[in-house]
C-alpha positions as CSV (number, residue, x, y, z in Angstrom):
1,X,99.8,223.0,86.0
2,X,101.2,219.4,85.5
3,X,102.8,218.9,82.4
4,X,101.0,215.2,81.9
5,X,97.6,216.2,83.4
6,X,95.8,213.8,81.4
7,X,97.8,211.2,80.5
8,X,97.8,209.3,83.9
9,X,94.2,210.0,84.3
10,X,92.8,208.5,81.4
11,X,94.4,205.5,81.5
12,X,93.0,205.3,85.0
13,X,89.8,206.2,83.4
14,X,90.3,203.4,80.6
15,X,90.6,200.5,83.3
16,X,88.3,201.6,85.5
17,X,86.0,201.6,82.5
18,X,86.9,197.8,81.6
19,X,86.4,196.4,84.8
20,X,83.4,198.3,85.1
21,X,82.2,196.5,81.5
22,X,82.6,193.4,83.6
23,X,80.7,194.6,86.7
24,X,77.3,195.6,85.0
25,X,76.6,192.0,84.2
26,X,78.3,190.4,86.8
27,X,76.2,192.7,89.4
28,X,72.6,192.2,87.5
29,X,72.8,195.5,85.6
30,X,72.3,194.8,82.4
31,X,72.8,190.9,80.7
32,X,71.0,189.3,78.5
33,X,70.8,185.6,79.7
34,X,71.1,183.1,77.5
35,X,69.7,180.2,80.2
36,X,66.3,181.6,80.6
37,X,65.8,183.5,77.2
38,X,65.6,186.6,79.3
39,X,66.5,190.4,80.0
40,X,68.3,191.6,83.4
41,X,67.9,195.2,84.2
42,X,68.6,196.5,87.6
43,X,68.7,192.8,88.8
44,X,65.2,192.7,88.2
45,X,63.5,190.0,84.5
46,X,62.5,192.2,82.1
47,X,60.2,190.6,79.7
48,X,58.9,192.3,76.2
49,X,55.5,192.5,77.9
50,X,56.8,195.3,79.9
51,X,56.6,198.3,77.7
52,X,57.7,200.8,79.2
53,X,61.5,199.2,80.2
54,X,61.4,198.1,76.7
55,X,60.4,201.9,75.1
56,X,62.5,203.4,77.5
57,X,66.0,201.3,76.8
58,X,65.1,202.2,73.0
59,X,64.1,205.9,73.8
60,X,67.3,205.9,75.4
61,X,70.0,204.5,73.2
62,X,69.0,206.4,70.8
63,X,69.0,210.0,73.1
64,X,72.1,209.4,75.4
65,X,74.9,209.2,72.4
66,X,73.4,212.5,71.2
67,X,73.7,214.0,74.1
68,X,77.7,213.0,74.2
69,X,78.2,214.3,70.9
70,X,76.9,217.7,71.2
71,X,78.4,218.4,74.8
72,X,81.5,216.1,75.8
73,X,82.3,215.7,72.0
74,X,84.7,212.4,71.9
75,X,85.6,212.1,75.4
76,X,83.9,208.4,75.2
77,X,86.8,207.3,73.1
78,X,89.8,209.0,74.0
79,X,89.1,207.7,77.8
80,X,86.3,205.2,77.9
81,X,85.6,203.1,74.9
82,X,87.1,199.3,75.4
83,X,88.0,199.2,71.5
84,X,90.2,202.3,71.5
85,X,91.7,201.4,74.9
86,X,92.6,197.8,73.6
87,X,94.1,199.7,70.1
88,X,96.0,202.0,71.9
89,X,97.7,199.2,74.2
90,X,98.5,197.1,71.1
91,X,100.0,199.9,69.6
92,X,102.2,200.4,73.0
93,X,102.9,196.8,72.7
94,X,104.3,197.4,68.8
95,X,106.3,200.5,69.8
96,X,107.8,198.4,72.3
97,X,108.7,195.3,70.4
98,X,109.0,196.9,66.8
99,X,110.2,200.4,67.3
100,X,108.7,203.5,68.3
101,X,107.5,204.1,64.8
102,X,106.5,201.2,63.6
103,X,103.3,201.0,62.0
104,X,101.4,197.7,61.7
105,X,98.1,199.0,60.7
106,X,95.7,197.8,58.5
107,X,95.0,201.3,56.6
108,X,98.7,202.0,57.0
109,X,100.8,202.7,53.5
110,X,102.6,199.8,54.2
111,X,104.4,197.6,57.1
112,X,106.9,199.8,59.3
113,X,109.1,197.9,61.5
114,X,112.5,199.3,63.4
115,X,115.4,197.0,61.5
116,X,116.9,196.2,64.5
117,X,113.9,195.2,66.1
118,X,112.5,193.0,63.0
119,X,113.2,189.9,64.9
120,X,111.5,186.3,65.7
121,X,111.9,186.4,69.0
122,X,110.3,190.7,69.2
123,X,107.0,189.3,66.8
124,X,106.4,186.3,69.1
125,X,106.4,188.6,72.4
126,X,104.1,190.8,71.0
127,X,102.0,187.9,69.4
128,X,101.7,186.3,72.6
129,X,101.3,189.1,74.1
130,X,97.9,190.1,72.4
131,X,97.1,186.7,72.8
132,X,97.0,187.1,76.5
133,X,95.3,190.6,76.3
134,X,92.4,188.8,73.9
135,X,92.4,185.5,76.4
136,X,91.5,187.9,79.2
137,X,89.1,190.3,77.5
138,X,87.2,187.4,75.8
139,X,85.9,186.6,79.5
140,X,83.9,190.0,79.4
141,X,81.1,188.9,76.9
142,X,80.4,185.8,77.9
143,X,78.6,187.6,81.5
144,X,76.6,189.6,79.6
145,X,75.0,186.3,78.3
146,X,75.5,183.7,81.1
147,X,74.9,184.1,85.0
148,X,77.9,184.7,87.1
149,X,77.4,181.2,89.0
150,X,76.9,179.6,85.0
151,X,80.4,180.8,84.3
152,X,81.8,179.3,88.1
153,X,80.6,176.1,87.5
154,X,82.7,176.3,84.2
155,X,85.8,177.3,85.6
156,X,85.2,174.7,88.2
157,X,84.8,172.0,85.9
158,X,81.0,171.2,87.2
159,X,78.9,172.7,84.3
160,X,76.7,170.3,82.1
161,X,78.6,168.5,79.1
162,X,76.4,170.0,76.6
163,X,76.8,173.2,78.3
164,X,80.7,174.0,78.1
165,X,81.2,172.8,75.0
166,X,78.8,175.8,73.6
167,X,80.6,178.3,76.5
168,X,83.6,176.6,75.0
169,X,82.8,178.1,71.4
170,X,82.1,181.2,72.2
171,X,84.6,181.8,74.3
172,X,86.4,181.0,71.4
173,X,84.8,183.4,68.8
174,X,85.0,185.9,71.7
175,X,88.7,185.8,71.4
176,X,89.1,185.7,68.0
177,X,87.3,188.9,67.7
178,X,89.6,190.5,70.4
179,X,92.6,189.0,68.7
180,X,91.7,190.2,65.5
181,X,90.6,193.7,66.7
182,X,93.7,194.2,68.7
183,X,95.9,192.7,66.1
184,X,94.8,193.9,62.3
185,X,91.9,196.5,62.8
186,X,92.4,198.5,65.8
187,X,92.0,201.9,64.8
188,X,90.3,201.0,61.4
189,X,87.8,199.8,63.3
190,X,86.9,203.4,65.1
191,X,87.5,205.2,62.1
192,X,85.6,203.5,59.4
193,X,83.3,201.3,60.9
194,X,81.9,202.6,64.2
195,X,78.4,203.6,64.3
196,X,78.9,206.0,67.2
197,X,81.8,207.4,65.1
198,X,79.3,207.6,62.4
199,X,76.9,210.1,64.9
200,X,79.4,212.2,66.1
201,X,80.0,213.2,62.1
202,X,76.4,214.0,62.1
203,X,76.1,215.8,65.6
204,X,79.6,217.1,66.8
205,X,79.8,220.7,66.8
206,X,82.4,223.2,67.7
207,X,80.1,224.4,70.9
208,X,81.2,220.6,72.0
209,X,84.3,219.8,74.2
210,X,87.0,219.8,71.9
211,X,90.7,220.5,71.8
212,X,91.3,224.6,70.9
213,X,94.8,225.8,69.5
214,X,95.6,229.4,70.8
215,X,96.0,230.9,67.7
216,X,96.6,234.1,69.1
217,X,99.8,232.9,70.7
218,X,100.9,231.3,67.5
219,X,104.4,233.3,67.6
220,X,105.2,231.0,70.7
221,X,104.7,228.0,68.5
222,X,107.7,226.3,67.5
223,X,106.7,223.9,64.7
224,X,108.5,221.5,66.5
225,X,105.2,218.4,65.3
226,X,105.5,217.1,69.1
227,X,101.5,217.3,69.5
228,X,101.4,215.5,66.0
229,X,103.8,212.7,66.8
230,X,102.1,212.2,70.0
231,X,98.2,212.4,68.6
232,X,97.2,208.6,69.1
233,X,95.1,208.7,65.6
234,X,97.8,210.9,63.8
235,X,96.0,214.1,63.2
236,X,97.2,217.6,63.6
237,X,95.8,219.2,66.8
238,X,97.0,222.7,65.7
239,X,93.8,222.9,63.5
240,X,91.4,220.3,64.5
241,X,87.5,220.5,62.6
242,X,84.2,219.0,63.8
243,X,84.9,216.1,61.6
244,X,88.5,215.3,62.4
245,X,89.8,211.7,64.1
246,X,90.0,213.6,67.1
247,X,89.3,211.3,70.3
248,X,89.7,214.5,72.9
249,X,92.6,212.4,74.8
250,X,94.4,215.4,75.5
251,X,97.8,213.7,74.9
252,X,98.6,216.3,72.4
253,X,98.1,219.0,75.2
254,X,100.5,217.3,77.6
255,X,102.9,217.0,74.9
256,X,102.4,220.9,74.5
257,X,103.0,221.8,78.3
258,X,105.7,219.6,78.6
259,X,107.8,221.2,75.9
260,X,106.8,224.6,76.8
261,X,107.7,223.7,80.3
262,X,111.1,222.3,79.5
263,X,111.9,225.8,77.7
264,X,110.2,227.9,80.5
265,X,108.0,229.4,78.4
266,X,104.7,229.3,80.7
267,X,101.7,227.3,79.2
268,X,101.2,225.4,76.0
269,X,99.1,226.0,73.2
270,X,96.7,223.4,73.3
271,X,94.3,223.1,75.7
272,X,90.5,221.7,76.2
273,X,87.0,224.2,75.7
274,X,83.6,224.1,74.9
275,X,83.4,226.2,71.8
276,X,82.3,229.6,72.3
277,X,81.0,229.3,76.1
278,X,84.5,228.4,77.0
279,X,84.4,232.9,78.4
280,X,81.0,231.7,80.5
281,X,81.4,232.3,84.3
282,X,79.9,231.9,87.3
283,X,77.5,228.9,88.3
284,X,74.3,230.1,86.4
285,X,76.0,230.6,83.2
286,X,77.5,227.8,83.7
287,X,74.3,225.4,84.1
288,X,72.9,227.8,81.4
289,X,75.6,226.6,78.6
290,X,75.3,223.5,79.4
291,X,71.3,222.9,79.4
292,X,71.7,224.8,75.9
293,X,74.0,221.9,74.8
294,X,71.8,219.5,76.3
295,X,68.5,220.5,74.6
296,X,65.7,217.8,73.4
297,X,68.2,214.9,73.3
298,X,69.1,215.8,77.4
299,X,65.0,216.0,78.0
300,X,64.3,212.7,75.7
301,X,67.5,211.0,77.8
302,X,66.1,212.1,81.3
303,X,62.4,211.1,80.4
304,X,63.9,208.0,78.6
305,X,65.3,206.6,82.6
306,X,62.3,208.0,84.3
307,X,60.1,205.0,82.1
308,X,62.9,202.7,83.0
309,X,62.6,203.1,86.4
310,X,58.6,203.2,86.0
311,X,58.7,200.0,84.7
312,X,61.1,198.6,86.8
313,X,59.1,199.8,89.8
314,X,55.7,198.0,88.4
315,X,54.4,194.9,90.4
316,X,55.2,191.9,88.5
């Protein structure tokens, strides 16, 4: 077993998810265009005289995050969620240019900054560095609003007066919310004021993915706080509950194997299940557990894309 099985991974799996925020609107999946006051699905106008896209996009926001929470717990936000991604790269950036401790948080105690690295010169590398991040994520919004060949003709300089000076302003707010995201809230944001962060405190349950501590190997546990110093929103994995910060990013595992692989001691203690099916075998009990975790929300989500698809299908 690799000692950073995950890490590598899921930031491949937090890029790949940004570009593909990008790609839904650019390809026609889903944008809301601003131009013709009307809904893209599929590539195909979606107007709110067709009921059943309309029911079914509803049906299914409202199914699909259940069905994360009660089987793949918080794997959205430790691998796939834009916000967290962008929080944990600022917070690279601030180890980098302020210290490896150093805490610039919002909710923090107080300002933590490395006094040898409390500098002009390290504040304006990471301030223009954010800068850049937020000048490059600001792009993403605007093509969920405005057609791909709308934004080229921007760029290009050939787009109506009246036009880019409104693409011009929200480009701008765009950024400033990145900016300001990636700079003051970043995790604040996902733990106080994120709806989907608000379900999984409702929904998640111990039968969901989660990180387990093998308690029964507890002698081989050194105390040594490595999972804790490397938890990206500062928990302790050792005993982590349904309602916990956890983001399942399984950097805290790596951190685990690589210590106990260091010492030759065999495996660490930390390591990923899904509650008490985790002993399941086979391919029936397999699909078994996991329709039990699926349940009504699964059935509502699956019925939710069939109308979707219904409606998409329809004759215009």
């Amino acid at each position: 077993m690799s000692a950073s099985q995950y890490h590598g991974t899921r930031r491949t799996a937090q890029i790949a998810a940004l570009v593909a925020l990008a790609l839904i609107p650019v390809l026609g999946i889903f944008r809301i265009d601003l131009t013709t006051a009307s809904l893209t699905l599929f590539g195909h106008p979606v107007t709110l005289r067709n009921f059943p896209v309309i029911l079914g996009l509803a049906l299914f926001l409202a199914a699909a995050p259940l069905v994360t929470y009660t089987t793949i717990g918080t794997v959205w936000c430790g691998w796939l969620c834009p916000q967290n991604s962008v929080a944990e790269w600022a917070n690279v950036l601030t180890h980098r240019f302020l210290g490896h401790r150093a805490n610039v948080d919002v909710d923090s105690e107080g300002l933590i900054v490395a006094p040898s690295k409390n500098k002009v010169l390290n504040w304006t590398v990471l301030s223009a560095s954010l800068l850049g991040i937020s000048l490059v994520l600001g792009v993403i919004p605007l093509f969920y609003f405005v057609p791909p060949d709308e934004i080229w003709s921007l760029l290009t300089l050939h787009a109506d007066p009246q036009f880019a000076q409104f693409m011009h302003r929200l480009y701008f707010v765009s950024v400033v919310a990145v900016l300001v995201d990636a700079a003051v809230f970043r995790h604040f944001w996902c733990n106080f004021l994120c709806p989907y962060r608000y379900g999984q405190l409702l929904f998640r349950t111990k039968d969901a993915l989660h990180v387990h501590y093998d308690s029964a190997r507890s002698a081989d546990c050194t105390r040594c706080n490595y999972c804790t110093t490397m938890c990206v929103t500062g928990i302790n994995p050792t005993n982590i509950q349904p309602v916990d910060r956890c983001i399942d990013c399984g950097e805290c595992i790596d951190a685990c194997n690589r210590l106990h692989e260091r010492k030759n001691r065999g495996e660490g203690l930390l390591r990923f299940e899904f509650g008490a099916e985790q002993g399941a075998s086979g391919v029936r009990a397999f699909f078994r557990s996991t329709l039990r975790r699926l349940g009504i929300p699964g059935l509502l989500t699956l019925v939710s894309l069939a109308m979707i698809a219904w409606g998409l299908l329809q004759p215009a």
